[in-house]
DSSP file (Angstrom, degrees, kcal/mol; ACC not computed):
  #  RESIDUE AA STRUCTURE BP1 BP2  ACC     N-H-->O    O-->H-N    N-H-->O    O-->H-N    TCO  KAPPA ALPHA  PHI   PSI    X-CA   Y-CA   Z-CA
    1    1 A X              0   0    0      0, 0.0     2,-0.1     0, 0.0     0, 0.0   0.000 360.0 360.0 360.0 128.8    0.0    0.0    0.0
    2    2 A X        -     0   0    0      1,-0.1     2,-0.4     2,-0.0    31,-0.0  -0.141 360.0-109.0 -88.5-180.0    1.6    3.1   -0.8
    3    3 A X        -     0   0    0      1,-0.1     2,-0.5    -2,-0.1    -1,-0.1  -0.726  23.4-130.9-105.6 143.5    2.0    6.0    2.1
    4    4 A X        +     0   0    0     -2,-0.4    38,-0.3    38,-0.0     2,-0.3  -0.909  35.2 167.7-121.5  85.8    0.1    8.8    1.9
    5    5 A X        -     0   0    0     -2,-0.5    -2,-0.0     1,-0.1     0, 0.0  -0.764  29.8-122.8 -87.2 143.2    2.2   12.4    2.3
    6    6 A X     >  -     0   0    0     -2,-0.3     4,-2.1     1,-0.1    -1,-0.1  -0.153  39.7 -94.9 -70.9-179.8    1.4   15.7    1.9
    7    7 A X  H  > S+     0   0    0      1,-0.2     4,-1.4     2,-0.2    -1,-0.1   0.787 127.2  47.6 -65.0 -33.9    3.3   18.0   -0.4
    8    8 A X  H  > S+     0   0    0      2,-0.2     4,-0.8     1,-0.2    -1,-0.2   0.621 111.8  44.0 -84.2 -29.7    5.4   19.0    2.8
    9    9 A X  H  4 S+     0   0    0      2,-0.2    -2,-0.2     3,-0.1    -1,-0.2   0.813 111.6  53.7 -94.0 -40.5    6.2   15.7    4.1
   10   10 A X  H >X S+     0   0    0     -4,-2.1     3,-3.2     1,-0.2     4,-1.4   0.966 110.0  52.9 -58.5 -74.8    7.1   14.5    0.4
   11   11 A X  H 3X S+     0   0    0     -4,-1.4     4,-0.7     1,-0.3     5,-0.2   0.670 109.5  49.0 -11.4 -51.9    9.6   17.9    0.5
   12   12 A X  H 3< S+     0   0    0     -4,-0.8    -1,-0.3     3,-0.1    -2,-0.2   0.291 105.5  52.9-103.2  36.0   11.1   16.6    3.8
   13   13 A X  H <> S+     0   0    0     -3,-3.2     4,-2.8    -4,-0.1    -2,-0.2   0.698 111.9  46.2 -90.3 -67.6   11.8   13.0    2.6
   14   14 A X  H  X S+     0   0    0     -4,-1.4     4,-1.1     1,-0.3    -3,-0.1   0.774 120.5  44.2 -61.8 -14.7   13.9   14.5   -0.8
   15   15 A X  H  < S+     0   0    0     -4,-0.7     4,-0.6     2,-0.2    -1,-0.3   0.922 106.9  52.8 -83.3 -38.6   15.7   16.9    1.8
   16   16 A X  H >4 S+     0   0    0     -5,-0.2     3,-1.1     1,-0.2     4,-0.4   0.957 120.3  40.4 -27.7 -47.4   16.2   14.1    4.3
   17   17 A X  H >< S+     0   0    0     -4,-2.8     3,-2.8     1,-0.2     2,-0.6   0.956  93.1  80.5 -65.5 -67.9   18.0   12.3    0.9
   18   18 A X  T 3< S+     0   0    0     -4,-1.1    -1,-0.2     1,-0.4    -2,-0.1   0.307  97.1  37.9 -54.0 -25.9   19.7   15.1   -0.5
   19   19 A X  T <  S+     0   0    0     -3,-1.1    -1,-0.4    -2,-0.6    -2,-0.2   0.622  96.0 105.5 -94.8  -3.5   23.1   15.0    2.0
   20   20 A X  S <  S-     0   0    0     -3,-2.8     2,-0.5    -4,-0.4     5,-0.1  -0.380  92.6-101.4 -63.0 115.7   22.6   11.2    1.7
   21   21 A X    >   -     0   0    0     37,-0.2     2,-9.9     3,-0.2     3,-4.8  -0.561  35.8-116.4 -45.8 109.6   25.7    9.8   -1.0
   22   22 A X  T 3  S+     0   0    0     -2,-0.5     3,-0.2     1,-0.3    -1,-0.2   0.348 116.2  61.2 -70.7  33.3   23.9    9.5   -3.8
   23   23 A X  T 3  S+     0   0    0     -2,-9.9     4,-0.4     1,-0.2    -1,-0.3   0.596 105.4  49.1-115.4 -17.9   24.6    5.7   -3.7
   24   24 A X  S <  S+     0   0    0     -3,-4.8    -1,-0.2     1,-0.2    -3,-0.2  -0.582  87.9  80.5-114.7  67.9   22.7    5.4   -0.1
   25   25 A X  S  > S+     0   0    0     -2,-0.3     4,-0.5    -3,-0.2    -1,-0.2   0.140  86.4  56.6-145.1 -15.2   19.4    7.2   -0.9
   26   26 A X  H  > S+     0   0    0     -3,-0.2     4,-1.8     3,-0.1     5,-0.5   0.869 114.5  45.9 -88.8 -53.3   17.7    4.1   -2.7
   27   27 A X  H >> S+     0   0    0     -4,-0.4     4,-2.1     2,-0.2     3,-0.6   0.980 115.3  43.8 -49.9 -66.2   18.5    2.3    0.9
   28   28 A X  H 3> S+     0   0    0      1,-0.3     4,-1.7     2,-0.2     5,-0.3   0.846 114.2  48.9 -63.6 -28.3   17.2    5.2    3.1
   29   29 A X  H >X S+     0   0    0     -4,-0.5     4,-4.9     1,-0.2     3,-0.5   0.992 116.2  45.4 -69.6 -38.3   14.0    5.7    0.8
   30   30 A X  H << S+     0   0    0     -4,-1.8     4,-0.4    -3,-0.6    -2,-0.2   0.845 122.2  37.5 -78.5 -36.2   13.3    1.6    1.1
   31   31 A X  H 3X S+     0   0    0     -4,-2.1     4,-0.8    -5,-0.5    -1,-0.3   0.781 106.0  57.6-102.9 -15.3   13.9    1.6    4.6
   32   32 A X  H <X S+     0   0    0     -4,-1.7     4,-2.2    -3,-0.5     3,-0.3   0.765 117.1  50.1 -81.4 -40.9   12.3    5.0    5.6
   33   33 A X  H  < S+     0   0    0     -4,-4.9     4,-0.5    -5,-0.3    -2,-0.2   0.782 105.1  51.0 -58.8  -5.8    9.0    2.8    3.7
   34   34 A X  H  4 S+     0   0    0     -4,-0.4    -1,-0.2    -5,-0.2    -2,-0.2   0.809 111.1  45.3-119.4 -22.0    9.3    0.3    5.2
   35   35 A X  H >< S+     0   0    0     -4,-0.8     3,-1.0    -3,-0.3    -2,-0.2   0.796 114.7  51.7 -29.3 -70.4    9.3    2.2    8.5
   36   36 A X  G >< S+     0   0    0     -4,-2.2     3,-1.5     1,-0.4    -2,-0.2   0.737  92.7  74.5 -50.5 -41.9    6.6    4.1    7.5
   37   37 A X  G 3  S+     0   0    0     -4,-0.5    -1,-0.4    -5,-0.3    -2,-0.2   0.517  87.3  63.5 -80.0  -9.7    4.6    1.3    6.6
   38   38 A X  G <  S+     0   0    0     -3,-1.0     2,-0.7     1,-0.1    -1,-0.3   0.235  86.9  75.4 -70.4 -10.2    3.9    0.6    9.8
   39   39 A X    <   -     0   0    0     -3,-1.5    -1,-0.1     1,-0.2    -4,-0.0  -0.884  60.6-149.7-133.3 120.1    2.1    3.3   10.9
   40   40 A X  S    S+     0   0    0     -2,-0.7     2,-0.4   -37,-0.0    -1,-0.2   0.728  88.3  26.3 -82.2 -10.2   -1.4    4.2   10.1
   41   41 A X  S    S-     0   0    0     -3,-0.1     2,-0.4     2,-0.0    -3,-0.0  -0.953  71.1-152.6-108.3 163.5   -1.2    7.8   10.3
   42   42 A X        -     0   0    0     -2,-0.4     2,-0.2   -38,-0.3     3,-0.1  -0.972  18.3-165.6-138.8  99.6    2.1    9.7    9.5
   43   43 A X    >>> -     0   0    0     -2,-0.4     4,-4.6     1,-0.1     3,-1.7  -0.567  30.6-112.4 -94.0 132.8    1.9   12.8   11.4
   44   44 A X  H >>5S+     0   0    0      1,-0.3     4,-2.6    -2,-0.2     3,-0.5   0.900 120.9  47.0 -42.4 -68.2    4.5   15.7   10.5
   45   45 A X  H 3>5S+     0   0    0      1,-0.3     4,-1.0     2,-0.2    -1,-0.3   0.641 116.4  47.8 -50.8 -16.2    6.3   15.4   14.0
   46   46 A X  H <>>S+     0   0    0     -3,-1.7     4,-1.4     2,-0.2     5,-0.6   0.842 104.7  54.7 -73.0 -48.5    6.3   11.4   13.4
   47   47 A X  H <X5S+     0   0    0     -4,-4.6     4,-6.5    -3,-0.5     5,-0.3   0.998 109.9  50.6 -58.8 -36.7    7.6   11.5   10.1
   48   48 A X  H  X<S+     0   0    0     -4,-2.6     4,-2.0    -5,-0.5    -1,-0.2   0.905 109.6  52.6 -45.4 -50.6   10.8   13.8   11.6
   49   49 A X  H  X5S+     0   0    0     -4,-1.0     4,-0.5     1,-0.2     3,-0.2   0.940 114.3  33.5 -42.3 -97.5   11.4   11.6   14.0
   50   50 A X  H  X>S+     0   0    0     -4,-1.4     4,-1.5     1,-0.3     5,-0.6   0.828 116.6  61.3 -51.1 -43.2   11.7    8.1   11.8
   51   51 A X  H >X<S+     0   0    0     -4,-6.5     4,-9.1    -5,-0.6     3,-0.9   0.907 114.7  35.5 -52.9 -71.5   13.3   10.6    9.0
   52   52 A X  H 3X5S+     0   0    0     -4,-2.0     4,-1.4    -5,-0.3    -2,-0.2   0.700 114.3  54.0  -1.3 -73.1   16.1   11.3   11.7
   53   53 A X  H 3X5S+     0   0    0     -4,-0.5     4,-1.0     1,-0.2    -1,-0.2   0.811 119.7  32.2 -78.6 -48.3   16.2    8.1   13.3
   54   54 A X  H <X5S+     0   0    0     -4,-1.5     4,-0.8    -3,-0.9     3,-0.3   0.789 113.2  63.3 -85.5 -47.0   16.9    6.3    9.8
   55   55 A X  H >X<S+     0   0    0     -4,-9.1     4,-3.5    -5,-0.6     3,-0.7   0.898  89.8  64.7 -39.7 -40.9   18.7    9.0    8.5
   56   56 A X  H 3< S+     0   0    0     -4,-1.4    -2,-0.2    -5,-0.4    -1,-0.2   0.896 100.4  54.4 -53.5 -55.8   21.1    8.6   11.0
   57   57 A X  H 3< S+     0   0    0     -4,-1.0    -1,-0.2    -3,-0.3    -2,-0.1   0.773 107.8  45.0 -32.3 -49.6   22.0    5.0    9.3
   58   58 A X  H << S+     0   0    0     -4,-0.8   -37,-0.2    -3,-0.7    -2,-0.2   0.666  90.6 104.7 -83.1 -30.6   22.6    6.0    5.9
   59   59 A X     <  -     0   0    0     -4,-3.5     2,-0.7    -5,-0.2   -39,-0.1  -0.251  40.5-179.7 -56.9 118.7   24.8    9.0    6.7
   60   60 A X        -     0   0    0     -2,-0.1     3,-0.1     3,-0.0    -1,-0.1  -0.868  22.0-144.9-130.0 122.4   28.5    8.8    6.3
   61   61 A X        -     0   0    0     -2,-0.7     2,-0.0     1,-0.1     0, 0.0  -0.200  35.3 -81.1 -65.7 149.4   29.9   11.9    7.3
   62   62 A X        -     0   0    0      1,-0.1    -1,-0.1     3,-0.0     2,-0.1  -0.583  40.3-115.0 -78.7 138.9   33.5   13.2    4.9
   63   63 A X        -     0   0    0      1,-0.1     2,-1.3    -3,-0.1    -1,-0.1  -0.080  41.7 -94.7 -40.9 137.9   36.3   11.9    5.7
   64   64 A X        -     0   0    0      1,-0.1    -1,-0.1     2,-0.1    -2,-0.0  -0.685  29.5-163.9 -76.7 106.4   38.8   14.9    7.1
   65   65 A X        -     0   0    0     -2,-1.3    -1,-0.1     1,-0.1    -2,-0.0   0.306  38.4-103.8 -80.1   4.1   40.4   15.7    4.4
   66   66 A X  S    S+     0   0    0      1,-0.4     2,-0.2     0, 0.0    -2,-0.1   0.505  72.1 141.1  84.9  34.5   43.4   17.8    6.6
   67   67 A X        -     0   0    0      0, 0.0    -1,-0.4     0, 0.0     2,-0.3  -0.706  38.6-161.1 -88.0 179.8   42.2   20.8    5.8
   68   68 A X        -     0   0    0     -2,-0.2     2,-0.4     0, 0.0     0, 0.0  -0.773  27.9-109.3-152.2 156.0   42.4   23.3    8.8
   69   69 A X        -     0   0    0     -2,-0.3     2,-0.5     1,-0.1     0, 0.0  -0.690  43.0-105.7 -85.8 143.4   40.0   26.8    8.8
   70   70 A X        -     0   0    0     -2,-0.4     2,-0.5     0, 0.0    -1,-0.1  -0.627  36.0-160.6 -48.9 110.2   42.2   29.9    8.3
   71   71 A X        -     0   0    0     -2,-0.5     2,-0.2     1,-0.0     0, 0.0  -0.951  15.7-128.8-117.2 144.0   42.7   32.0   11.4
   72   72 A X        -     0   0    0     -2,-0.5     2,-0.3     1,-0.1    -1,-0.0  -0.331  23.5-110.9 -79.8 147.3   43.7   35.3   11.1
   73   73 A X        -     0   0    0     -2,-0.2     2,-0.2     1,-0.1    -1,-0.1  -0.681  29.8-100.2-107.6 163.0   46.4   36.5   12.8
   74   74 A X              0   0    0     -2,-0.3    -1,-0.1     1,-0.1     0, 0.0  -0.335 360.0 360.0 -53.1 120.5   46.3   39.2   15.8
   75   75 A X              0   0    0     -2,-0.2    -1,-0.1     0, 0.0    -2,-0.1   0.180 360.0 360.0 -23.6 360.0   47.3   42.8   14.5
């Protein structure tokens, strides 16, 4: 059965995805359904939650790449 979002909820799925490596966003969507699917209504503050909670999986944060911020030096 497919899940029934608003225009708003649809909006914060594809941002949810959108820092997502584009190789782990077919996982996060499948598994954010599957989540989803479970619940018979999907309430904004629910969907944040479970987006969160699932996001959290998929994410792999960049590697430090050695750069270092520019500090300015004292006058």
């Amino acid at each position: 059965m497919p899940l029934a979002l608003s225009d708003a909820q649809v909006d914060a799925v594809v941002r949810a995805a959108q820092p997502l490596a584009p190789a782990d966003r077919g996982a996060f969507l499948e598994e954010l359904g599957r989540v989803l699917a479970d619940y018979r209504e999907i309430g904004d503050g629910q969907l944040y939650v479970v987006i969160r909670e699932v996001q959290r999986r998929h994410f792999d944060p960049p590697r430090n790449t050695g750069w270092t911020p520019h500090h300015r030096s004292e006058p």
